[in-house]
N, C-alpha and C positions, 0 to 999 in steps of 0.2 A: 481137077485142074481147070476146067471149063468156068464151073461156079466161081472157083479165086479168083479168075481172069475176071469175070462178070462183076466180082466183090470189089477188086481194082479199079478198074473202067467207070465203076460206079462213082465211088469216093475220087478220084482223079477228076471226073467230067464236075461232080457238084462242086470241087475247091475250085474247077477253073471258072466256072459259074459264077460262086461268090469274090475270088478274085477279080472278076469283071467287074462284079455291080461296085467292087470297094472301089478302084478305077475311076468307073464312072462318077460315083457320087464325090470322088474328089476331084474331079474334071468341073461338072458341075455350080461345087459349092466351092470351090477355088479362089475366088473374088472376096466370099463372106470369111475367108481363111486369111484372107491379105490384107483387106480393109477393118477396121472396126469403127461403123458409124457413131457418132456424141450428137444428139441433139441438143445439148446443152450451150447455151449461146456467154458466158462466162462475162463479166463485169470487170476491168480493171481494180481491185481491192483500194484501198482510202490511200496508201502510203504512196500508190503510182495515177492515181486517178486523175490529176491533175496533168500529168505528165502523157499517158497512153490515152488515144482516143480507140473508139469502135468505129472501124469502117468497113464499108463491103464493096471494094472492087469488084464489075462486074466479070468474069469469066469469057471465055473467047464464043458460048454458046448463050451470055445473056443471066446466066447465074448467078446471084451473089456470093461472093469468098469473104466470110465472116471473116475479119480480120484486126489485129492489134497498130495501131499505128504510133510509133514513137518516134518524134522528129529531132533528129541530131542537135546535138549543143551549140553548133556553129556550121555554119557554109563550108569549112573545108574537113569536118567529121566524116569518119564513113559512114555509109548507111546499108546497115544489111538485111538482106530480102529471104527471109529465116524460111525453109520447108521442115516443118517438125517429123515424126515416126508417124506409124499408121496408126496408132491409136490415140486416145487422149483430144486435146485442146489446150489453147493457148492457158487456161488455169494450170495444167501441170508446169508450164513452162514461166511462170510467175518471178522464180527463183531467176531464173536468165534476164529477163526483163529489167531486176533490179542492178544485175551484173551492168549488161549493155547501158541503162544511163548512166548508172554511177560513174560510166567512162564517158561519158557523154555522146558517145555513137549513136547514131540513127539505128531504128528495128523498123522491118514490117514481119511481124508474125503472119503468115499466111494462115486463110482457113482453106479447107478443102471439100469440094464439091459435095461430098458424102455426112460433112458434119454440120450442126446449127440448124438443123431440121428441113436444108434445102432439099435433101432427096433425091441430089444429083446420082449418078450413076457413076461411076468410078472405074477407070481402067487408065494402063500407062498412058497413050494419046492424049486423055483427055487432062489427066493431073499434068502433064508436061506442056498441053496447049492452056491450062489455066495459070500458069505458072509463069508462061512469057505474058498474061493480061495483066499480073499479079506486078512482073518485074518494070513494065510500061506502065501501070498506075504508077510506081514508085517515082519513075522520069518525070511524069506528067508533074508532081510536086517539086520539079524544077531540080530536083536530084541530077548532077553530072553524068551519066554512066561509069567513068572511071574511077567515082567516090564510094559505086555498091559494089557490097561483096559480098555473095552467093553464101548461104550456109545452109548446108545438108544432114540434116538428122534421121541417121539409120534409114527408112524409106526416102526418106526424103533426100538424100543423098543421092538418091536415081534421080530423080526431078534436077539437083543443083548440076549434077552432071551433064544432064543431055543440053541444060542452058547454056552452059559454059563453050561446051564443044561448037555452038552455035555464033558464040557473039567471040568477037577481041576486044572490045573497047569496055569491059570491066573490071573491076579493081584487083578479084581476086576472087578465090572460092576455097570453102572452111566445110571440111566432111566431119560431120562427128558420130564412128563408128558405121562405117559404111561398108558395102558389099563391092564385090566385083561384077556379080549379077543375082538374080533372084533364082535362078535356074542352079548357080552352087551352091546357094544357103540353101535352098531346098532338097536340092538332090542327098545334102547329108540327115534331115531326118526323114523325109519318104523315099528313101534308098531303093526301098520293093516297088516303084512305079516306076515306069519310062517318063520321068518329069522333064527330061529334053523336050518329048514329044507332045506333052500338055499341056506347060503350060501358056499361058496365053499374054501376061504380064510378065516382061521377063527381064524390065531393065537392066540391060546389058550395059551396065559404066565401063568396064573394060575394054571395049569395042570404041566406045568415045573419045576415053580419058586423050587420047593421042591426041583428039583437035582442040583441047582447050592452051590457050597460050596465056594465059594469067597465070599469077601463084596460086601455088597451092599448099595445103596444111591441111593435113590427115592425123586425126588422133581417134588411136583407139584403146579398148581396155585388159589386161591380158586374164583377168577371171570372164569376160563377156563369154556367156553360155549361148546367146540367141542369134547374133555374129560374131564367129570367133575372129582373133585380129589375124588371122591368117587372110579371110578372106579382104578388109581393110591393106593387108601387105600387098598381098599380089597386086589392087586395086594401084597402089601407090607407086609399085617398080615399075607399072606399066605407063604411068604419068613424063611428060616432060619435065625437064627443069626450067624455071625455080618450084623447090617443092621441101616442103619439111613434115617428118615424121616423129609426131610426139605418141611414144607407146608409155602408160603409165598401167605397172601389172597388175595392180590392184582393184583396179576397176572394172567393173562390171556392165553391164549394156548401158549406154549414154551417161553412165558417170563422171565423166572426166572433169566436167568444172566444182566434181567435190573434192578432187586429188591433185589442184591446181594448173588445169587448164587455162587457168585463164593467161596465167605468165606465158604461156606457148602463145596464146592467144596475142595477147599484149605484145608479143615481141613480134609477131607476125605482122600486125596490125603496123605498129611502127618502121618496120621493113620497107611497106608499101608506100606509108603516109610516114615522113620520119618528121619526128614533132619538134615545132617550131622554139629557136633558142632565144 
């Protein structure tokens, strides 16, 4: 009986052992989990080249924010101040770019501290404090504040968020496939960890969403496997009004302008700015 006890104790004490280091090394490498640095600094393709310029807003710590800039059709278009996902660069988002002028709206694609080979270091503070240098470049080009409007793509939806809860003098704010916090979306695939207690990035939009008083428009996808649109609802019941929910089920992580976002989009937009007769 002694030996089995010993046999136990054994195998018990080594799994809590390796249970620790698994733990730690995701405590750790947590950051390299959440971010994915592009040093690829990406060219406006021929068909927009004319139209998007390359510029680099400097950062609240002196950084340049590789960024897309496309200036609205007219003085009373909106112009919005786009935070993409954590991966990729403005080349994935190509396809939106041509969406945004065709309507003639202003874009600023933002870049982020970690992409285009700056090397920045990356953590919620700092994406959220490069994000209000990002949305004051945009003013400085003589932009209203009441004509931009905040668009949040899956990470970056944490970023459009904590701006919003910040200012009232902006037009409005567009989540596309966004969280409540990173602490839910995580806690359902590393379940076996105390991810309350870890992590360290933890934008909490649900905690915010109460102080933003612009509109808002939440769409999400109901095949999204990466944020399911559960976590996008709660996000959204927890918001004031005015506020609109476009769920289209077919869609999967950030697809919606394939399954006709853009009419939610369009009608939201005109909502705000109702177009001249």
């Amino acid at each position: 009986m002694g030996r089995a006890m010993t046999i136990i104790l054994t195998v018990a004490g080594t799994l809590l052992v390796l249970y620790g280091l698994l733990v730690l090394g995701l405590f750790l490498g947590q950051r390299s989990l959440m971010y994915h640095p592009n040093a690829d600094r990406p060219v406006p393709p021929g068909d927009i080249a004319g139209a998007v310029s390359v510029v680099e807003p400097l950062s609240h710590d002196g950084l340049p924010l590789f960024s897309w800039w496309l200036p609205p059709a007219s003085d009373t278009a909106p112009v919005f101040v786009y935070f993409h996902g954590n991966a990729g660069n403005q080349e994935d988002r190509v396809e939106r770019v041509r969406i945004f002028r065709n309507e003639g709206w202003g874009l600023l694609l933002s870049g982020y501290r970690y992409n285009a080979g700056t090397d920045g270091k990356p953590s919620e503070e700092a994406l959220i404090a490069d994000g209000r240098a990002l949305l004051a470049w945009a003013i400085e080009q003589g932009i209203d504040p009441s004509r931009i409007v905040l668009f949040g793509e899956s990470l970056g939806s944490g970023i459009a968020v904590a701006l919003a809860s910040e200012r009232s003098d902006l037009g409005g704010i567009v989540l596309d496939s966004p969280f409540d916090s990173t602490v839910a979306v995580a806690a359902r695939v590393y379940w076996y960890v105390p991810v309350n207690a870890l992590l360290l990035d933890r934008y909490d939009s649900i905690s915010r969403i109460g102080d933003i008083s612009t509109p808002l428009l939440v769409g999400h996808g109901g095949a999204d496997r990466v944020i399911p649109a559960e976590h996008g609802r709660r996000l959204f019941d927890a918001a004031p009004e005015p506020k609109t929910f476009a769920y289209i089920a077919v869609a999967r992580h950030v697809e919606l302008f394939e399954f006709g976002f853009l009419n939610d989009l369009r009608a939201f937009i005109h909502g705000i700015y109702p177009p001249r007769t």
